[in-house]
C-alpha positions as CSV (number, residue, x, y, z in Angstrom):
1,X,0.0,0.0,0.0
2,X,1.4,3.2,-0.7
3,X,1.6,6.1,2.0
4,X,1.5,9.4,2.3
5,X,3.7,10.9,4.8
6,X,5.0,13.9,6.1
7,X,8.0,13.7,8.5
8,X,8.7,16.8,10.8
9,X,12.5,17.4,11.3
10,X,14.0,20.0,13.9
11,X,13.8,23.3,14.9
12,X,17.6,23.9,15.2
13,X,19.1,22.9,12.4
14,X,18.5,22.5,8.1
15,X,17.7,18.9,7.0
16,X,20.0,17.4,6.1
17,X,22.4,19.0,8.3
18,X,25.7,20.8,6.7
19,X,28.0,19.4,9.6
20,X,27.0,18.3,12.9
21,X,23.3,17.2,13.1
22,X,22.3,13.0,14.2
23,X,18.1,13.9,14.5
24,X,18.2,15.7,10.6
25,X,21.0,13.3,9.3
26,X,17.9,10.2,10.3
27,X,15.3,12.0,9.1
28,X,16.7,12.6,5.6
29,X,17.7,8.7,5.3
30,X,14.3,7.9,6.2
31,X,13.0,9.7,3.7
32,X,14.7,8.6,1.5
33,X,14.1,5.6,2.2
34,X,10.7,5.5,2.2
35,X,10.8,7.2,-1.4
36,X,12.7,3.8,-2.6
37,X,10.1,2.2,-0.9
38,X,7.3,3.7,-3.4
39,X,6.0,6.1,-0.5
40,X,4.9,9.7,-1.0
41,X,7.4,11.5,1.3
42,X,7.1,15.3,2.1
43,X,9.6,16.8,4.6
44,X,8.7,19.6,7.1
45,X,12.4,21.4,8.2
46,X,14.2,24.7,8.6
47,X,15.5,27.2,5.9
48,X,17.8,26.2,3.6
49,X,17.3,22.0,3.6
50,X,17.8,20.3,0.5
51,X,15.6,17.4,-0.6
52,X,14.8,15.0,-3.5
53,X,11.2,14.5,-2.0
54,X,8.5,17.2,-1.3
55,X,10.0,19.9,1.0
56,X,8.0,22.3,2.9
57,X,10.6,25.0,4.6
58,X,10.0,27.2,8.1
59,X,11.2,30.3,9.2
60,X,14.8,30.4,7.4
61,X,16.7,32.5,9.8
62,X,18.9,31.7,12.6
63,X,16.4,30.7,15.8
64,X,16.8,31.9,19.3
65,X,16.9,29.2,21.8
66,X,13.9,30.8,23.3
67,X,10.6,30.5,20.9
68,X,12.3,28.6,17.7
69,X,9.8,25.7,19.1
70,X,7.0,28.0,18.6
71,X,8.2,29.4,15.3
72,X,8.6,26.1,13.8
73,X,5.1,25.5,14.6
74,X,3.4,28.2,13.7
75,X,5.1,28.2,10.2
76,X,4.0,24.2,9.6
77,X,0.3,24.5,11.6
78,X,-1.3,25.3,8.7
79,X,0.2,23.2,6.2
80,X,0.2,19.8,8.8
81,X,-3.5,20.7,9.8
82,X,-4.8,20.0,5.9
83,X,-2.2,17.0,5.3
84,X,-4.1,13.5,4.2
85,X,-2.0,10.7,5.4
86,X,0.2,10.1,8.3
87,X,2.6,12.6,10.2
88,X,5.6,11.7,11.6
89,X,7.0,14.0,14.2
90,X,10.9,14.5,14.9
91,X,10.7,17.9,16.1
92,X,11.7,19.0,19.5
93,X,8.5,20.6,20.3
94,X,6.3,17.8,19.1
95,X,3.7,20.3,18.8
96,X,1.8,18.5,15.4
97,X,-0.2,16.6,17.6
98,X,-2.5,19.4,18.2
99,X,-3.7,19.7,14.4
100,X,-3.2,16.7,13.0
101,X,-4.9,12.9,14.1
102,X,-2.7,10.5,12.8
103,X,0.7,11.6,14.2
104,X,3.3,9.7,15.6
105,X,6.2,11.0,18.0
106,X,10.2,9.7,18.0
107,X,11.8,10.8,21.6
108,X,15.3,11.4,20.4
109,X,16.2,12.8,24.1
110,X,15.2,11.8,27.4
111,X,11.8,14.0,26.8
112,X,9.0,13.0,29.3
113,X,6.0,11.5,28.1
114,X,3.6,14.4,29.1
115,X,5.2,16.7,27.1
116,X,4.4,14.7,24.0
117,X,0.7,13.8,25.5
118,X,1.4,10.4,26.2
119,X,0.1,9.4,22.6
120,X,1.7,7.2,20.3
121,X,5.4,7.6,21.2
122,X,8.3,5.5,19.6
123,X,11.9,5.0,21.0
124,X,15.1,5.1,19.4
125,X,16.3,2.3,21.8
126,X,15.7,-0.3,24.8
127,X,17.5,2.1,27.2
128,X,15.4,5.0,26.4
129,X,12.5,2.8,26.3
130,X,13.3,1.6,30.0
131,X,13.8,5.1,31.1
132,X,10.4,6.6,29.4
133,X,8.8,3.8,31.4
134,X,10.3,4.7,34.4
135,X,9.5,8.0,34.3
136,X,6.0,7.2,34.5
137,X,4.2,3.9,34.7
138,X,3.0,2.9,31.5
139,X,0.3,0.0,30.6
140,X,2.1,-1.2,26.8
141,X,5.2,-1.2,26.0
142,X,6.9,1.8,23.7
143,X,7.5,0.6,20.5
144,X,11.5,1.0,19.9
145,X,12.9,1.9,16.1
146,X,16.7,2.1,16.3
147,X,17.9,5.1,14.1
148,X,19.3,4.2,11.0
149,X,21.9,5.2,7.8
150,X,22.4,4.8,4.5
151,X,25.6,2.8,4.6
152,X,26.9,4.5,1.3
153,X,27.2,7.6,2.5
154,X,29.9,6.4,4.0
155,X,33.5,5.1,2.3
156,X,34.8,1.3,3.7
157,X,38.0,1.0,4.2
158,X,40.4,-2.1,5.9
159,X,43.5,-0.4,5.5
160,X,44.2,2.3,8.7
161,X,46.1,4.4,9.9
162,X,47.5,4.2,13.3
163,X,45.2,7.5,14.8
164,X,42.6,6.9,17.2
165,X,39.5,9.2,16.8
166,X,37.7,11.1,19.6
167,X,34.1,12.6,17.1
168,X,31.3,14.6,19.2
169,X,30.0,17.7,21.0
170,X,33.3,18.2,22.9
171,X,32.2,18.1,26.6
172,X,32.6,16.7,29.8
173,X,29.6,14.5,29.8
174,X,30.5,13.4,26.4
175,X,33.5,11.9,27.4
176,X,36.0,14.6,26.0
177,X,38.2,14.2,29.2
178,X,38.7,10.6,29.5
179,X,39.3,10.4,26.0
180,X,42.3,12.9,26.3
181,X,43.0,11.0,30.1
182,X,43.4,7.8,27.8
183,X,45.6,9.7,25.2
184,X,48.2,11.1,28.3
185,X,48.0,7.7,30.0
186,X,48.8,5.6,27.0
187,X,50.3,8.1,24.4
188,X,48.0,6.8,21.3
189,X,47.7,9.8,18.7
190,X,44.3,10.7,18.8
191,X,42.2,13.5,16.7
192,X,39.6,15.4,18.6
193,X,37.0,16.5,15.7
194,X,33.1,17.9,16.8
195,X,31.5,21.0,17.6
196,X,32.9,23.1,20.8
197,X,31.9,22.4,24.5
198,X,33.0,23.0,27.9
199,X,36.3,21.1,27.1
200,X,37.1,22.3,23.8
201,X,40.3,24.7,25.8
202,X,41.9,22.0,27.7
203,X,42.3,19.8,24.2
204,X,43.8,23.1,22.7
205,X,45.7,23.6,25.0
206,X,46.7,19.9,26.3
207,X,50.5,20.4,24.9
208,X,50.5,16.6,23.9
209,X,52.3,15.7,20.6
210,X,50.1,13.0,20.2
211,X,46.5,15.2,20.3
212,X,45.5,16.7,17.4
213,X,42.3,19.4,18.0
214,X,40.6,19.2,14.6
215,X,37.2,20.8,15.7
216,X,34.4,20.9,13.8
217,X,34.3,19.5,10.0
218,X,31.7,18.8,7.1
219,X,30.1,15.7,6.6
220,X,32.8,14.7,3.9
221,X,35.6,15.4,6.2
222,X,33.6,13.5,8.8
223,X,33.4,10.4,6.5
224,X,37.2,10.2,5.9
225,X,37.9,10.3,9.6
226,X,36.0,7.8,10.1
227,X,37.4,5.4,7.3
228,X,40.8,6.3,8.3
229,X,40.8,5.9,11.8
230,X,42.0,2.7,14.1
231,X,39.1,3.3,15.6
232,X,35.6,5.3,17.5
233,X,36.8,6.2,21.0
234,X,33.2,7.1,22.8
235,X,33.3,7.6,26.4
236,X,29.6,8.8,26.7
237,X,28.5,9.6,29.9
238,X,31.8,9.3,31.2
239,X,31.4,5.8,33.0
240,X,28.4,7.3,35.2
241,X,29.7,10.9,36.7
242,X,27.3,12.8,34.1
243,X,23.3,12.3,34.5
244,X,23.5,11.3,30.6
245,X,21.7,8.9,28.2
246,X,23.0,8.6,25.0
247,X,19.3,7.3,23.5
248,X,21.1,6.0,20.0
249,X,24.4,7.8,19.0
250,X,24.2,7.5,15.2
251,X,27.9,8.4,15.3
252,X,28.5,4.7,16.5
253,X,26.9,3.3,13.5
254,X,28.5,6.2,10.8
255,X,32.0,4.9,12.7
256,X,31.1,1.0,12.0
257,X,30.0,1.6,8.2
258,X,33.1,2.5,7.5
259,X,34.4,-0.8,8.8
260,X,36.0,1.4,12.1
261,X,35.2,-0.5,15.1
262,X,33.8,1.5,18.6
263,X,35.1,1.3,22.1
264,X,32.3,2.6,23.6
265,X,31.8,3.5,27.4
266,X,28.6,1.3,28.5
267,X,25.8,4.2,28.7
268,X,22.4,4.3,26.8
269,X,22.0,2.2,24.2
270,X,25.7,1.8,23.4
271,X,25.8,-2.4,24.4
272,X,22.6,-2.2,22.0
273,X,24.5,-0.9,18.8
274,X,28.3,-2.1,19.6
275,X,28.1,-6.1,20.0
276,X,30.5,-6.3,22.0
277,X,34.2,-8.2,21.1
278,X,32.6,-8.5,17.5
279,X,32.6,-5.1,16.2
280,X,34.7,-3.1,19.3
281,X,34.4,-3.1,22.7
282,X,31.7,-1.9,25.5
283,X,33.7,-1.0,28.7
284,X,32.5,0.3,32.1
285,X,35.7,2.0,33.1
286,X,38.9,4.1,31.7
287,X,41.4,1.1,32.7
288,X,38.7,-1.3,30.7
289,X,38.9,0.9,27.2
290,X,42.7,1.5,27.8
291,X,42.9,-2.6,27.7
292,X,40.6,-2.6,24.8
293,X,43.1,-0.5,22.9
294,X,45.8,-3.2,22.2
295,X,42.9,-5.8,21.2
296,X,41.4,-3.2,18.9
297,X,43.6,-5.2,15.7
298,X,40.9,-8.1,16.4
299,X,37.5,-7.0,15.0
300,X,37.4,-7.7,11.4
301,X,36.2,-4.3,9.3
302,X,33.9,-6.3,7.4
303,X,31.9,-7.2,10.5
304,X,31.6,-3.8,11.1
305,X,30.3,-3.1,8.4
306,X,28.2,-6.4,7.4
307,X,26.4,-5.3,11.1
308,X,25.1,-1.8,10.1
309,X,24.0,-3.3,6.7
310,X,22.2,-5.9,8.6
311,X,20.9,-4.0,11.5
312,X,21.0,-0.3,11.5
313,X,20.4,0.9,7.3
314,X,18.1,3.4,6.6
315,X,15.8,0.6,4.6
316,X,15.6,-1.6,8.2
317,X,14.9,1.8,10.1
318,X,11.8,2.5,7.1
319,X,10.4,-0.4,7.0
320,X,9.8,-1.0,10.8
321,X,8.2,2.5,10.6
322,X,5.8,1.3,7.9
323,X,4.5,-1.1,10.5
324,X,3.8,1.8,13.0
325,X,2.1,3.8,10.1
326,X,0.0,1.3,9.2
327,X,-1.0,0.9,12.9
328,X,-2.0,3.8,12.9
329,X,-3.8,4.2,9.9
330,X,-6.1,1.1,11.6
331,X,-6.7,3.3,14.0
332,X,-4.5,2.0,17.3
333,X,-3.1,5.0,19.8
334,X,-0.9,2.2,21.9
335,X,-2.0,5.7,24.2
336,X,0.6,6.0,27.2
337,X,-1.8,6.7,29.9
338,X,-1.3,7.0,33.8
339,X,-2.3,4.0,36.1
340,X,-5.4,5.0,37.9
341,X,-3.2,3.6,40.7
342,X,-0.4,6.0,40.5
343,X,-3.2,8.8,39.7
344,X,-4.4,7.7,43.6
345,X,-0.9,7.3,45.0
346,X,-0.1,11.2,43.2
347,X,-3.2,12.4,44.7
348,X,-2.7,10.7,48.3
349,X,0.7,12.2,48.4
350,X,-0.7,15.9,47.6
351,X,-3.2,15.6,50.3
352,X,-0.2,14.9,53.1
353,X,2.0,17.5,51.8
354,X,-0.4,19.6,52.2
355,X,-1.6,18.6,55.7
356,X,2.0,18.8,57.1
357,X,2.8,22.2,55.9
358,X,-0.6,23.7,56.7
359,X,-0.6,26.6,59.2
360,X,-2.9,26.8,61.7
361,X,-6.3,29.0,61.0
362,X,-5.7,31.8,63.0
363,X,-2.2,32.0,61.2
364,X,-3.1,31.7,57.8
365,X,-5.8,34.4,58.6
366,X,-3.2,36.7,59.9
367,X,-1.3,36.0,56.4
368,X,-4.3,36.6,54.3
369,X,-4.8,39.8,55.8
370,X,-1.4,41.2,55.7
């Protein structure tokens, strides 16, 4: 059956994105995609994307942190609200509910369920899964669609050189820090590529012959780090002293197309996309991924790449989607709503916070008057 769908990118950034940008890099592979797939794809994103398919632009200048949610909105409302088929929401504000019926929500962030009204939400992963359900009891399970990437976009390569590779937002609770720990303790040459964060100084300014501060880079450049590096080091999280979940790091999966394998600190869905000792290594400490280094020779490229093929393309990511659509063409909500248990428990709890903090009549009398 052919589809018609519209699939809502980001506020932030154009789609797909000229550098650094996971959420617009997935939904331009879906789309396309779903185009091979004989689907009728439109996309809804910023100013200045690029598409083969339908492409419906926002507001093109730069957004303000404050109100580019809004704006985004506002600009598609109109357009969404008269749309016949299914919407596919990727936005930050996930605010296409509110005109549209058949809309479904991907949670690319640890986003609580009441901001995207409990309705038909998808994760990008087990671990984000878990923690949605966590964060509020829920009576079905979230259905879980790893992101996914067109493998060709990226070059395989066997031969490499002997540089380790350190590519993300370069911060603390990214693991910018242990990565350049690792790099004093062990003296491997290591590039630091990504866009700037809290720790982008101490790498400039590290004084180690064996770091080389890249910084941000296109996504060709990107591509040919990847192919020619020994391999992905990805201390997410920092082995548990940020409050971080790395939902589904598409970085991990860019690395392995290009046959690179990933030592990957265990966070979020990283033991979901790494299998571990067959294309890199999950570790839970600094001394674990130090140790991982010197077996790093072991993993075959071809795994690596054979597993993103097999797993993690753009086509697997598209055609589990297509289920959901359908679903929700039938008419299902798998509707994420609260237990009328925990409503009880929330409303118990209310009640004796407010008993032990109330003042005594005369006192709150006093208070009123004054």
């Amino acid at each position: 059956m052919r589809l018609n769908i519209c699939l809502i990118s980001t506020e932030y950034l154009p789609t797909p994105p000229i550098g650094y940008g996971g959420i617009e890099s997935v939904v331009a592979d879906l789309a396309d995609a779903l185009h091979q797939l004989g689907h009728d794809v439109t996309i809804v994103a910023r100013g200045g994307s690029k598409s083969p398919n339908k492409l419906f632009e926002t507001f093109p200048s730069e957004p303000t942190a404050i109100g580019a949610c809004e704006r985004h909105f506002l600009s598609y409302k109109d357009f969404v609200k008269k749309f016949d088929g299914v919407v596919h929401d990727h936005s930050h504000g996930k605010m296409a509910r509110h005109v549209h019926r058949n809309v479904i929500q991907t949670v690319h962030r640890r986003q609580r369920p009441s901001e995207m009204g409990y309705e038909r939400i998808v994760a990008i992963s087990n671990a984000q899964s878990k923690w949605l359900r966590r964060t509020i009891p829920l009576p079905r399970d979230i259905p879980v669609v790893y992101n996914g990437i067109n493998p060709d976009r990226f070059p395989y390569r066997e031969e490499k050189s002997n540089r380790f590779l350190f590519l993300s937002v370069m911060s603390r609770y990214k693991g910018a820090k242990v990565a350049l720990d690792i790099a004093k303790e062990t003296g491997i040459e290591i590039d630091f590529a990504g866009i700037s964060g809290d720790f982008t100084w101490a790498v400039q300014n590290c004084n180690l012959s064996n770091v080389r501060y890249i910084g941000q880079v296109s996504n060709k450049q990107r591509a040919q780090l990847m192919a020619n590096s020994k391999a992905l080091i990805f201390p997410t999280g920092a082995f548990g002293e940020y409050d971080w979940l790395d939902c589904c790091p598409t970085v991990i999966l860019e690395s392995l197309a290009c046959g690179t394998p990933v030592i990957a600190a265990y966070n979020g869905a990283t033991p979901e996309l790494v299998e571990h000792e067959k294309v890199g290594y999950v570790c839970c400490s600094k001394r674990e991924m130090i140790e991982a280094l010197e077996k790093i020779e072991d993993i075959n490229p071809r795994d690596c790449r054979r597993h993103v093929e097999n797993r993690f393309s753009h086509k697997t990511m598209a055609l589990n989607y297509v289920r959901l659509y359908e679903r929700v063409l039938r008419g299902e909500k798998w509707r994420c709503t609260i237990f009328p248990v925990e409503l009880l428990r929330r409303r118990v709890l209310r009640k004796a916070f407010s008993f032990m903090f109330r003042l005594p009549r005369k006192a709150r009398k006093r208070k009123v008057l004054v």
